[in-house]
PyMOL Python script that loads the backbone (N, CA, C, O; Angstrom):
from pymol import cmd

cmd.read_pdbstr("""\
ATOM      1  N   UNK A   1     104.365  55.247  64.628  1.00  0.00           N
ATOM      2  CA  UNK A   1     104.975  56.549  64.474  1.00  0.00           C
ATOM      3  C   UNK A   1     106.144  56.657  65.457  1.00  0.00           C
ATOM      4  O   UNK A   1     105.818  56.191  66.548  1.00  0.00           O
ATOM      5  N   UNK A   2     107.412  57.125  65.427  1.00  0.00           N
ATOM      6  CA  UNK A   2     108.537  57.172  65.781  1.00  0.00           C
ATOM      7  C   UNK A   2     108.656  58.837  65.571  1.00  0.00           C
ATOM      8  O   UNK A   2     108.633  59.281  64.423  1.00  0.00           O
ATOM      9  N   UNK A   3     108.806  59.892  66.916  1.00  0.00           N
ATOM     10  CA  UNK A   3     109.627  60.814  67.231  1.00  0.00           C
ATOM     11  C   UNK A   3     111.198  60.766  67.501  1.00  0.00           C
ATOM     12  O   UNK A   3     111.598  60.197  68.517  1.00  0.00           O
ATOM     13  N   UNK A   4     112.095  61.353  66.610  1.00  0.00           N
ATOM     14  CA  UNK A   4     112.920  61.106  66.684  1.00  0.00           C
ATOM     15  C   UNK A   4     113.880  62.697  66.470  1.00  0.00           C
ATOM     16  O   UNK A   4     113.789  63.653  65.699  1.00  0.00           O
ATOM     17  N   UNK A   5     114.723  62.349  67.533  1.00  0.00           N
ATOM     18  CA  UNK A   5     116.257  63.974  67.446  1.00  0.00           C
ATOM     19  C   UNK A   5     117.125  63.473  66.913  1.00  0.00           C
ATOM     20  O   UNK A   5     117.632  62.369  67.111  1.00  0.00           O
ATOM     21  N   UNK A   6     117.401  64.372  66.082  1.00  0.00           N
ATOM     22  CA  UNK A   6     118.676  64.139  64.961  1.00  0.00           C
ATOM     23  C   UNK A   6     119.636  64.898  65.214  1.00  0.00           C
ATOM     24  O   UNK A   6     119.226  66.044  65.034  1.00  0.00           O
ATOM     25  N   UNK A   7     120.809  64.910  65.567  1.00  0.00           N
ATOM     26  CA  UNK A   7     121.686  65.475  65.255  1.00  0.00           C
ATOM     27  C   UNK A   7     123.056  65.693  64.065  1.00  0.00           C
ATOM     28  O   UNK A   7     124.113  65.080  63.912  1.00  0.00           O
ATOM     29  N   UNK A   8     122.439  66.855  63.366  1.00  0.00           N
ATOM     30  CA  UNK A   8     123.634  66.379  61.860  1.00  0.00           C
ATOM     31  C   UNK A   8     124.808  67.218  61.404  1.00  0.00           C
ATOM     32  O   UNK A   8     125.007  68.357  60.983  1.00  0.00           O
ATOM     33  N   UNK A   9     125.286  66.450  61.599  1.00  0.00           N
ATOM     34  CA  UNK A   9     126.603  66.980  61.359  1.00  0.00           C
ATOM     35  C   UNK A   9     126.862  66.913  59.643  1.00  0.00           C
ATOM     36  O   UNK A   9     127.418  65.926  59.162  1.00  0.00           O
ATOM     37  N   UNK A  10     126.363  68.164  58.696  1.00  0.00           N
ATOM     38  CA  UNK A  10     126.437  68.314  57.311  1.00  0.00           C
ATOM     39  C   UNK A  10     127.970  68.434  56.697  1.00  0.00           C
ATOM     40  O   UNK A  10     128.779  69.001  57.431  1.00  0.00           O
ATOM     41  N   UNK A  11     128.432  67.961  55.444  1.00  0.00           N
ATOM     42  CA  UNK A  11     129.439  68.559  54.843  1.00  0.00           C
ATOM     43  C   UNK A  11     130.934  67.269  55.828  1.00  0.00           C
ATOM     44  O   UNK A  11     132.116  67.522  56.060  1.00  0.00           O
ATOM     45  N   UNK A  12     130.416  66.464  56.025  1.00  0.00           N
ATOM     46  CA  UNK A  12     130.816  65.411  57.138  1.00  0.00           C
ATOM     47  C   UNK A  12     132.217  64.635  56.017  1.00  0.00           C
ATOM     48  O   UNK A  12     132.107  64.700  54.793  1.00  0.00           O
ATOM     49  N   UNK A  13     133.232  64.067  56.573  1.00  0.00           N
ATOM     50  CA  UNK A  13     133.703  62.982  55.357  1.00  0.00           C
ATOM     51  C   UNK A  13     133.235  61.678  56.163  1.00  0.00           C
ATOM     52  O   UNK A  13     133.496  60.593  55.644  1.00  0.00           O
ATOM     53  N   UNK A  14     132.699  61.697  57.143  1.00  0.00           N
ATOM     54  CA  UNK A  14     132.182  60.204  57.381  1.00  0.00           C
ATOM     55  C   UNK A  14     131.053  59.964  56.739  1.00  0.00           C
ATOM     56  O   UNK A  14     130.919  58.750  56.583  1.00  0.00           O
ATOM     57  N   UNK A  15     130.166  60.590  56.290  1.00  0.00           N
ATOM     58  CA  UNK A  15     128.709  60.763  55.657  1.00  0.00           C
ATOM     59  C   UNK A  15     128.862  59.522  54.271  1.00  0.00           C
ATOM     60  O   UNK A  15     129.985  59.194  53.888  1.00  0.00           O
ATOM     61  N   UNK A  16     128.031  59.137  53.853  1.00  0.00           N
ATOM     62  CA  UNK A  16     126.737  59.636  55.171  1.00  0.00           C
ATOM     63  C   UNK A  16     126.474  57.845  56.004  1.00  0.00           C
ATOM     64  O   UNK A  16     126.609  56.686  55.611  1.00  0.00           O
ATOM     65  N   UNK A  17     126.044  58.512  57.304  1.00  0.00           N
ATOM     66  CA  UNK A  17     126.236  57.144  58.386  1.00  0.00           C
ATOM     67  C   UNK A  17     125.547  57.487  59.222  1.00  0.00           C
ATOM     68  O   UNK A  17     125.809  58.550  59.784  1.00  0.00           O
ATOM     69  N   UNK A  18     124.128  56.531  59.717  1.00  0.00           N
ATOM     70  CA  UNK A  18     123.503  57.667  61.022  1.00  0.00           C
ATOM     71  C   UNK A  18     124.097  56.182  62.328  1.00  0.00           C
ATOM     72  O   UNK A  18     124.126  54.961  62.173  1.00  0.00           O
ATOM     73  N   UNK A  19     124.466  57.033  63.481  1.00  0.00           N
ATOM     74  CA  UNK A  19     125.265  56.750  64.366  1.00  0.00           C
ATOM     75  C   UNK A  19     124.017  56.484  65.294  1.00  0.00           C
ATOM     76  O   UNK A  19     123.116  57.221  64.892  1.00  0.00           O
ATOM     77  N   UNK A  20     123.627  55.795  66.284  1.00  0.00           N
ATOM     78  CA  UNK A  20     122.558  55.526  67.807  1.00  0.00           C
ATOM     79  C   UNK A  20     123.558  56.386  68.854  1.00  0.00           C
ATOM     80  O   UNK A  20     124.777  56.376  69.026  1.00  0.00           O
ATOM     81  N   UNK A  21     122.632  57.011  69.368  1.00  0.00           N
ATOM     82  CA  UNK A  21     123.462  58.177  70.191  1.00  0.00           C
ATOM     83  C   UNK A  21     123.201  56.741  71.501  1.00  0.00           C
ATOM     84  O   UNK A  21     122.379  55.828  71.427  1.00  0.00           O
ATOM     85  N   UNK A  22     124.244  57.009  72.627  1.00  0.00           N
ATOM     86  CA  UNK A  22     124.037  56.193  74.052  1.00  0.00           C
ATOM     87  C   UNK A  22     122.839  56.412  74.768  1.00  0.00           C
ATOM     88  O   UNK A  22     122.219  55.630  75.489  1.00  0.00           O
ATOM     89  N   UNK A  23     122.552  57.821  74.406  1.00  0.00           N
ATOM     90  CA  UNK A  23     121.339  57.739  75.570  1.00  0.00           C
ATOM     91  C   UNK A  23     120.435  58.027  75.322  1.00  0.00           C
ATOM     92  O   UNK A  23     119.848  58.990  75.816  1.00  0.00           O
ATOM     93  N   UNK A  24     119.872  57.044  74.191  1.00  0.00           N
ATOM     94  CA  UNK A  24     118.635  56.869  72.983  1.00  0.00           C
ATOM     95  C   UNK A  24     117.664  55.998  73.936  1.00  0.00           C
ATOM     96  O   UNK A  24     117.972  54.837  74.206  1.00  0.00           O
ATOM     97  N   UNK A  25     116.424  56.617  74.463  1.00  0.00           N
ATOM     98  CA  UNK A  25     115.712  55.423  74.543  1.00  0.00           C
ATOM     99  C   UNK A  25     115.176  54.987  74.174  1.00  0.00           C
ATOM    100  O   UNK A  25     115.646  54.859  73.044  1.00  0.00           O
ATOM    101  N   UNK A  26     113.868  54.259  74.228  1.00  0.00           N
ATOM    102  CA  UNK A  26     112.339  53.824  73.114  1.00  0.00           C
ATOM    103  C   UNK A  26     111.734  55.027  73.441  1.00  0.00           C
ATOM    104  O   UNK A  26     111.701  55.708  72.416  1.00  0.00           O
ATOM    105  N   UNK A  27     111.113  55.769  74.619  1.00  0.00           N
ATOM    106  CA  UNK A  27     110.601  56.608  74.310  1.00  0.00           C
ATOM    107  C   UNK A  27     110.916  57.944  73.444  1.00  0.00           C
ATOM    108  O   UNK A  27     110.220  58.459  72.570  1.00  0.00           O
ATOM    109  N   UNK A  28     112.356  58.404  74.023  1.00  0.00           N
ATOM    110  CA  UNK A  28     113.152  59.408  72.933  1.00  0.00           C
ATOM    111  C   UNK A  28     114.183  58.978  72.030  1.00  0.00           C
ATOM    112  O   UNK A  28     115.306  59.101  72.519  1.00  0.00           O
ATOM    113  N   UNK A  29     114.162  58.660  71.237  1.00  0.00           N
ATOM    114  CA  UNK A  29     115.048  58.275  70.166  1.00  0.00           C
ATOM    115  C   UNK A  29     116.099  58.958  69.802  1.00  0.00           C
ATOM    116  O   UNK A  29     115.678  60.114  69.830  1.00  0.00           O
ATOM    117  N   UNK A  30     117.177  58.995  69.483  1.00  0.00           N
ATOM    118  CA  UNK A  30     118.058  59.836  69.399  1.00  0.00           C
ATOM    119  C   UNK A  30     119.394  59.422  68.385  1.00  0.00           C
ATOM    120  O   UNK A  30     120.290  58.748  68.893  1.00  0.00           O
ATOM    121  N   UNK A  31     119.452  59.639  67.634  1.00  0.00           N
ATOM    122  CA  UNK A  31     120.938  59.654  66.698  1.00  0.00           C
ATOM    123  C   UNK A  31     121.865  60.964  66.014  1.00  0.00           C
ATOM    124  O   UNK A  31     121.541  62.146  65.904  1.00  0.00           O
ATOM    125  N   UNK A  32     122.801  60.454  65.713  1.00  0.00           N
ATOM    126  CA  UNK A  32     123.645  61.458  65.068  1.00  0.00           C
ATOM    127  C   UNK A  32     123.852  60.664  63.633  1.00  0.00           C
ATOM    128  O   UNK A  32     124.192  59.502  63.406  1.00  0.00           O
ATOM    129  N   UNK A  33     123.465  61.904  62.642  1.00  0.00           N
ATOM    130  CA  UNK A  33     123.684  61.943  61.233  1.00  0.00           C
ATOM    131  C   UNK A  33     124.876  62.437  60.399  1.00  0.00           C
ATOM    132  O   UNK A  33     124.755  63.659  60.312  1.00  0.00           O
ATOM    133  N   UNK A  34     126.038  62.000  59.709  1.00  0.00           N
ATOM    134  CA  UNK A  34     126.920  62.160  59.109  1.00  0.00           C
ATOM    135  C   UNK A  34     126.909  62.371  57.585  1.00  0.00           C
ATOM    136  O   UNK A  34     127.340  61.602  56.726  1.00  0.00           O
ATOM    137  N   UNK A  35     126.371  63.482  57.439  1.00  0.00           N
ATOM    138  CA  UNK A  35     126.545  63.751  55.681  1.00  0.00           C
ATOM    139  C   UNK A  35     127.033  64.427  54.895  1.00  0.00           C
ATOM    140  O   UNK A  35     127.139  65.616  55.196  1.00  0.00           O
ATOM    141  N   UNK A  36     127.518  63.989  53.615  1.00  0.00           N
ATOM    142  CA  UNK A  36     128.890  64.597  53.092  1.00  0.00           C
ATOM    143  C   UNK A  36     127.866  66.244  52.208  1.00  0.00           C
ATOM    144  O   UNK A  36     128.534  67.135  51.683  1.00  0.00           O
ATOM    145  N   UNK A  37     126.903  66.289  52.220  1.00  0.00           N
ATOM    146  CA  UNK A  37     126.493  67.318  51.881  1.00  0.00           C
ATOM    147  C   UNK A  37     126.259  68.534  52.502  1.00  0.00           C
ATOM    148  O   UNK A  37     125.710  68.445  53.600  1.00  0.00           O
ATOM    149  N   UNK A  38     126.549  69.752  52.062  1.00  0.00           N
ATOM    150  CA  UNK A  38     126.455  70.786  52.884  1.00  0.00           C
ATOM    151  C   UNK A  38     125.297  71.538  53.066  1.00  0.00           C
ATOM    152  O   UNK A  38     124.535  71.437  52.105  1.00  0.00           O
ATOM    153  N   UNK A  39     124.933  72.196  53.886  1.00  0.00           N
ATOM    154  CA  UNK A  39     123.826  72.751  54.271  1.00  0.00           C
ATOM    155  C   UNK A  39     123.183  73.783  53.426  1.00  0.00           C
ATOM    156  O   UNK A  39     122.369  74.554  53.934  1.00  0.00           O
ATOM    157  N   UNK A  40     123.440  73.841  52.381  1.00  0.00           N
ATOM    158  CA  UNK A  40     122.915  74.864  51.498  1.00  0.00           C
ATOM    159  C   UNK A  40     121.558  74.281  50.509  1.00  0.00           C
ATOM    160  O   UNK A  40     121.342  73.202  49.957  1.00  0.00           O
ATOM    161  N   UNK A  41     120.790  75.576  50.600  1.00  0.00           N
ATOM    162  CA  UNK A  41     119.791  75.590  49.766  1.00  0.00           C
ATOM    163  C   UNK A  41     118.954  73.969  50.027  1.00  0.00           C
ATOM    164  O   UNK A  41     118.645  73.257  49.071  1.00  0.00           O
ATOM    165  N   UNK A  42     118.766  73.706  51.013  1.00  0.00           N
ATOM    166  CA  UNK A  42     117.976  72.701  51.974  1.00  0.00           C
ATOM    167  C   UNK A  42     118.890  71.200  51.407  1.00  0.00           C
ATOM    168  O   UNK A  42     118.274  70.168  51.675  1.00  0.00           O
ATOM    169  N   UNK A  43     120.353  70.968  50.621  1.00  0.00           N
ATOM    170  CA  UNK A  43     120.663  69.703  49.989  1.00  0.00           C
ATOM    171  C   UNK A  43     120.537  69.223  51.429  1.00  0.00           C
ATOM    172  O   UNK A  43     119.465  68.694  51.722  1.00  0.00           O
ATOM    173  N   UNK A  44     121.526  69.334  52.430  1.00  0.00           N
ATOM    174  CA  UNK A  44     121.678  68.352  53.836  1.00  0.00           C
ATOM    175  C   UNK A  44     120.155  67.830  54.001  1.00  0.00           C
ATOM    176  O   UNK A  44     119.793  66.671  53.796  1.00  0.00           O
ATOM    177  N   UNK A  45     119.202  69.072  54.472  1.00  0.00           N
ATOM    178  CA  UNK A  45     117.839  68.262  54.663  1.00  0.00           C
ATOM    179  C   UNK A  45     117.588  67.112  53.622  1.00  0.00           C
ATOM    180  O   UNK A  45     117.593  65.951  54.030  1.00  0.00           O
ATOM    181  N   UNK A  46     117.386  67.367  52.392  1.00  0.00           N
ATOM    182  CA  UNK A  46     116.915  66.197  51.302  1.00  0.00           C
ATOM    183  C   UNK A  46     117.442  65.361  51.414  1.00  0.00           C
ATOM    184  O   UNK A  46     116.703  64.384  51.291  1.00  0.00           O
ATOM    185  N   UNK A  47     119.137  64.931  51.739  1.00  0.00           N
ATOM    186  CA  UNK A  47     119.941  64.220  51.916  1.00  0.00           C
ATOM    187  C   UNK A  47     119.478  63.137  52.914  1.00  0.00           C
ATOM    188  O   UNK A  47     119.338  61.924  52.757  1.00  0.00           O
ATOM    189  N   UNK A  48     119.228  64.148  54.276  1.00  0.00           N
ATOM    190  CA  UNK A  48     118.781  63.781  55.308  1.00  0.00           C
ATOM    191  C   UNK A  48     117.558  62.400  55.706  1.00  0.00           C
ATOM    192  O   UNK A  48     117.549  61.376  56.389  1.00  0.00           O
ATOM    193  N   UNK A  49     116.419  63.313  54.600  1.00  0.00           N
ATOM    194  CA  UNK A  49     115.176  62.301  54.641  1.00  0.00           C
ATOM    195  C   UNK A  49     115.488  60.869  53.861  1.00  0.00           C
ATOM    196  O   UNK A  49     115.083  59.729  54.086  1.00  0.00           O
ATOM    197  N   UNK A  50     116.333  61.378  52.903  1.00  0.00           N
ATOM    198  CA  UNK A  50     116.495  60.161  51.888  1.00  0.00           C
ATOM    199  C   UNK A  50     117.102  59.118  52.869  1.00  0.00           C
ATOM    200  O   UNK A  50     116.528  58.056  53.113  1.00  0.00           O
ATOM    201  N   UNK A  51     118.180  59.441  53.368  1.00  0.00           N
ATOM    202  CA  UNK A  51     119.447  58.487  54.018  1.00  0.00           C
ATOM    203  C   UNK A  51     118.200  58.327  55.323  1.00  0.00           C
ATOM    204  O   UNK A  51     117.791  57.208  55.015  1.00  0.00           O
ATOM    205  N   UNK A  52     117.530  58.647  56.306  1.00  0.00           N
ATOM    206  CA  UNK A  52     116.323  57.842  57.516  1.00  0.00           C
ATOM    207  C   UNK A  52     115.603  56.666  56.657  1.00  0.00           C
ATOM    208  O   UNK A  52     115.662  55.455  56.869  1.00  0.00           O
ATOM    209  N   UNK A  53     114.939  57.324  55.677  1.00  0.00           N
ATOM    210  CA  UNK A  53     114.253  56.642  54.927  1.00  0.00           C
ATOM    211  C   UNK A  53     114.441  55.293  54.654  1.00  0.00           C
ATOM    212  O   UNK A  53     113.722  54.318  54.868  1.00  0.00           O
ATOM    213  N   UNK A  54     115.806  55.441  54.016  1.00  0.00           N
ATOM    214  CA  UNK A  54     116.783  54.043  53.665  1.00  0.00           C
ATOM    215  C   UNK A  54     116.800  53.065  55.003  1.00  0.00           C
ATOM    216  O   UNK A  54     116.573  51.861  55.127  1.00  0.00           O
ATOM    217  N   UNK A  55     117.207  54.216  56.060  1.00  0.00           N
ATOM    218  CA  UNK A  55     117.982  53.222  57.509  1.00  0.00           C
ATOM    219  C   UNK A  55     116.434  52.476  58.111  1.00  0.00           C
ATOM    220  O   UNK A  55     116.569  51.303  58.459  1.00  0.00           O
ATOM    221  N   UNK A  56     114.863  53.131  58.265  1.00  0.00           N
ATOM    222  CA  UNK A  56     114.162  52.777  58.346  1.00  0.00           C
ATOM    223  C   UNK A  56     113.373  51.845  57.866  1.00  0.00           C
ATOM    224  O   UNK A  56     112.523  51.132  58.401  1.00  0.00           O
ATOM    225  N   UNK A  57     113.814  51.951  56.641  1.00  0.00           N
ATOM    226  CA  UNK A  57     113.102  50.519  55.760  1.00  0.00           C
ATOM    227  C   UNK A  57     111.657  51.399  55.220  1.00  0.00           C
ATOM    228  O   UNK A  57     110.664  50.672  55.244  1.00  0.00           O
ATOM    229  N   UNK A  58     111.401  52.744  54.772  1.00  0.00           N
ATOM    230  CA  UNK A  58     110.241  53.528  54.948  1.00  0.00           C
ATOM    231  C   UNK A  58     110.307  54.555  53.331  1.00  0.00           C
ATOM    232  O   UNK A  58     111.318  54.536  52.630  1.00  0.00           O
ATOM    233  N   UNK A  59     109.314  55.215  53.038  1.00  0.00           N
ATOM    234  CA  UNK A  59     109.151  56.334  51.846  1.00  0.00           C
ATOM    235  C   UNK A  59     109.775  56.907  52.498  1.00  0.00           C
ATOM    236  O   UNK A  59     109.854  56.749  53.717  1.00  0.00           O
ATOM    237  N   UNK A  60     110.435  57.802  51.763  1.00  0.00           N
ATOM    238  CA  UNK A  60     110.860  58.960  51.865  1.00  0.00           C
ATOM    239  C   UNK A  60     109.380  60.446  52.163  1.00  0.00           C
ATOM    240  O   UNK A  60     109.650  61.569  52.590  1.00  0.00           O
ATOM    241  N   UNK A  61     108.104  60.016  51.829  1.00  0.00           N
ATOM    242  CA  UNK A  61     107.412  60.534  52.253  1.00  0.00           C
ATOM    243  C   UNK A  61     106.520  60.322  53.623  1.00  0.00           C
ATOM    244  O   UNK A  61     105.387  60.778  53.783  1.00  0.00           O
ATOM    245  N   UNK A  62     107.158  59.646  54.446  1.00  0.00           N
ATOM    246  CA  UNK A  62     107.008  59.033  55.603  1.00  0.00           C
ATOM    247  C   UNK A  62     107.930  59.614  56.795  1.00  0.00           C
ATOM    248  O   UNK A  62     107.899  59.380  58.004  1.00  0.00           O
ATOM    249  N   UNK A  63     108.984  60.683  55.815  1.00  0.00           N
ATOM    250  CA  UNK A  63     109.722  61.301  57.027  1.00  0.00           C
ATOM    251  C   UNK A  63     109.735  62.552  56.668  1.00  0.00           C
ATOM    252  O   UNK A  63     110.103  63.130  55.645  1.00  0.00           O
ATOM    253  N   UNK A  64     109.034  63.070  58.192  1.00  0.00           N
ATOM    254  CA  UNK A  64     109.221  64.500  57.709  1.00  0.00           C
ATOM    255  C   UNK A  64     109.764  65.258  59.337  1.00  0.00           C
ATOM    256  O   UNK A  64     109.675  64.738  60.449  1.00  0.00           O
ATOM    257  N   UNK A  65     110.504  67.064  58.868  1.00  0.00           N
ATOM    258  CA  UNK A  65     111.234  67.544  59.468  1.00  0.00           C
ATOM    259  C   UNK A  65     109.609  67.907  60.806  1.00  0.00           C
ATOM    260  O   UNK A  65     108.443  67.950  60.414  1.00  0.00           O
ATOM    261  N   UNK A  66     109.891  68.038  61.781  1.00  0.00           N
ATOM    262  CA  UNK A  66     108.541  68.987  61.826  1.00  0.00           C
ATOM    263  C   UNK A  66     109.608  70.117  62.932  1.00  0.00           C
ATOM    264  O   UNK A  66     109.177  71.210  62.564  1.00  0.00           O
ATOM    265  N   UNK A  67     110.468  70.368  63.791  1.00  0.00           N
ATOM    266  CA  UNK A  67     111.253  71.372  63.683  1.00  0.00           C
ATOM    267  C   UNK A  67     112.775  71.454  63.642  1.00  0.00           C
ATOM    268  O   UNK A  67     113.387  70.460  64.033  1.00  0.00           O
ATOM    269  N   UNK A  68     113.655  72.809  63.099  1.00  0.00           N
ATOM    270  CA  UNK A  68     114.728  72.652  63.344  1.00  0.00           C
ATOM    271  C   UNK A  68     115.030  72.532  61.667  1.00  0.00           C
ATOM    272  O   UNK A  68     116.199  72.226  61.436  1.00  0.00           O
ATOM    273  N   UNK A  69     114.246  72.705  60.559  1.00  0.00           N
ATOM    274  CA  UNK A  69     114.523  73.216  59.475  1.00  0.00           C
ATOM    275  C   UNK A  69     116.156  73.662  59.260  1.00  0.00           C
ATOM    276  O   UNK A  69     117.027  73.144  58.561  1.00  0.00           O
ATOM    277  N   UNK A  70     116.184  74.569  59.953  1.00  0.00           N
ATOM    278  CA  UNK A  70     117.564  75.394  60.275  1.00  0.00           C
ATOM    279  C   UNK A  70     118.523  75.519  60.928  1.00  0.00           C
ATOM    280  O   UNK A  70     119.249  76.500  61.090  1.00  0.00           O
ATOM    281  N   UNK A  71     118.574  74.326  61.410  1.00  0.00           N
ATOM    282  CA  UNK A  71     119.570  73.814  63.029  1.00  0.00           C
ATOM    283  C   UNK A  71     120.160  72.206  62.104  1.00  0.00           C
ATOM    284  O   UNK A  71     120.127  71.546  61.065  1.00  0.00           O
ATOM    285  N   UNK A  72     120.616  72.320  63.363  1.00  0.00           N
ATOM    286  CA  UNK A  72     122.139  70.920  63.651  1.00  0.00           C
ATOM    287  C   UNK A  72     121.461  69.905  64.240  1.00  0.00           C
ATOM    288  O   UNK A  72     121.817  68.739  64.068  1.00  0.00           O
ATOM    289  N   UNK A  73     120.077  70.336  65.239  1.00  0.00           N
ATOM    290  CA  UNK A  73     119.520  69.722  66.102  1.00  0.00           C
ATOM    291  C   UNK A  73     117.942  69.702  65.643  1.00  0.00           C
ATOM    292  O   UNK A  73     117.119  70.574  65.921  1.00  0.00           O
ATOM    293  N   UNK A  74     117.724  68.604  64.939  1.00  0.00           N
ATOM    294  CA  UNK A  74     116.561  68.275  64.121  1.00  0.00           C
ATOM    295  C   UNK A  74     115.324  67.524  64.938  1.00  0.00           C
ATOM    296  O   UNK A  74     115.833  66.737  65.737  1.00  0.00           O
ATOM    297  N   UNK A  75     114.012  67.498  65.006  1.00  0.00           N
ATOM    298  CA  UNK A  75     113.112  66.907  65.293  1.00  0.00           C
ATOM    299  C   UNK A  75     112.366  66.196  64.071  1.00  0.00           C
ATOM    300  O   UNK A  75     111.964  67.072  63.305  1.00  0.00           O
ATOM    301  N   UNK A  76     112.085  65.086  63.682  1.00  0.00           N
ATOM    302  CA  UNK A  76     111.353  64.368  63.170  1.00  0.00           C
ATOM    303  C   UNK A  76     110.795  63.182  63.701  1.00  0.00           C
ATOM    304  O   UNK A  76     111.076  62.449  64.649  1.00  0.00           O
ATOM    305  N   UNK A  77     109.474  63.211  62.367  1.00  0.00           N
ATOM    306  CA  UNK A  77     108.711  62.284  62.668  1.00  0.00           C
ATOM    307  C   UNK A  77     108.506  61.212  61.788  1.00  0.00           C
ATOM    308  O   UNK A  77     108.334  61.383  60.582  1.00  0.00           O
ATOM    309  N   UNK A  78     108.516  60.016  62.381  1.00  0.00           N
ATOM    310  CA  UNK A  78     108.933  58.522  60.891  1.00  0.00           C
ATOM    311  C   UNK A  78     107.284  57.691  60.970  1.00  0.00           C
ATOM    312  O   UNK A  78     107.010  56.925  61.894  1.00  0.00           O
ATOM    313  N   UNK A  79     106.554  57.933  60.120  1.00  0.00           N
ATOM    314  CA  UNK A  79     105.899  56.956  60.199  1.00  0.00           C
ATOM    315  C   UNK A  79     105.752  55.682  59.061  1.00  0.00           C
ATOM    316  O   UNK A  79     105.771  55.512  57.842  1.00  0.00           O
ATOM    317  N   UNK A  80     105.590  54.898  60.355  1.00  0.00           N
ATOM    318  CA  UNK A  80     105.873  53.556  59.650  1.00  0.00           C
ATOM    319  C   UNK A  80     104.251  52.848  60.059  1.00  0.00           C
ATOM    320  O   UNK A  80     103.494  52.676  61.014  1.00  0.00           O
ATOM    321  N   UNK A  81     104.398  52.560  58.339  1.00  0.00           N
ATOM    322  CA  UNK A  81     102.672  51.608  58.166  1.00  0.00           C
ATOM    323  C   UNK A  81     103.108  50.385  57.976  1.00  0.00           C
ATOM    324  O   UNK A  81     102.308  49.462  57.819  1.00  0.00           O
TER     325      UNK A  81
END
""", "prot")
cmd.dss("prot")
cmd.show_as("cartoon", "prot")
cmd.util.cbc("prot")
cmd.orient("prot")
């Protein structure tokens, strides 16, 4: 299981691209997310799980928000079996 802070930058033209922030460690993980979708009606989130999912090698039901639904500054959790 991997805790991980997201930071996403929605509605992006670099999107979508998740970036390793510098001061990511093993214990706190940390990246920035680039996606060309905008924050409406949860698309960025869906966007969101799909594009970890991919970068993880994982389901898409393997990542989930647990806070920050409504923020820039996301908490999730990746588990990997």
């Amino acid at each position: 299981m991997l805790n991980l802070t997201v930071h996403v930058k929605p509605g992006s033209r670099k999107g979508p691209l998740v970036v390793d922030d510098a001061e990511s460690t093993p214990e706190h993980a940390s990246v920035t997310v680039f996606l060309q979708q905008r924050a409406v009606e949860g698309a960025a989130n869906d966007a969101l799980v799909a594009l970890l999912a991919k970068h993880f090698k994982v389901a898409k039901r393997d990542v989930s928000i647990i806070r920050g639904h409504t923020s820039k500054i996301k908490h999730l959790r990746i588990d990997r079996s």
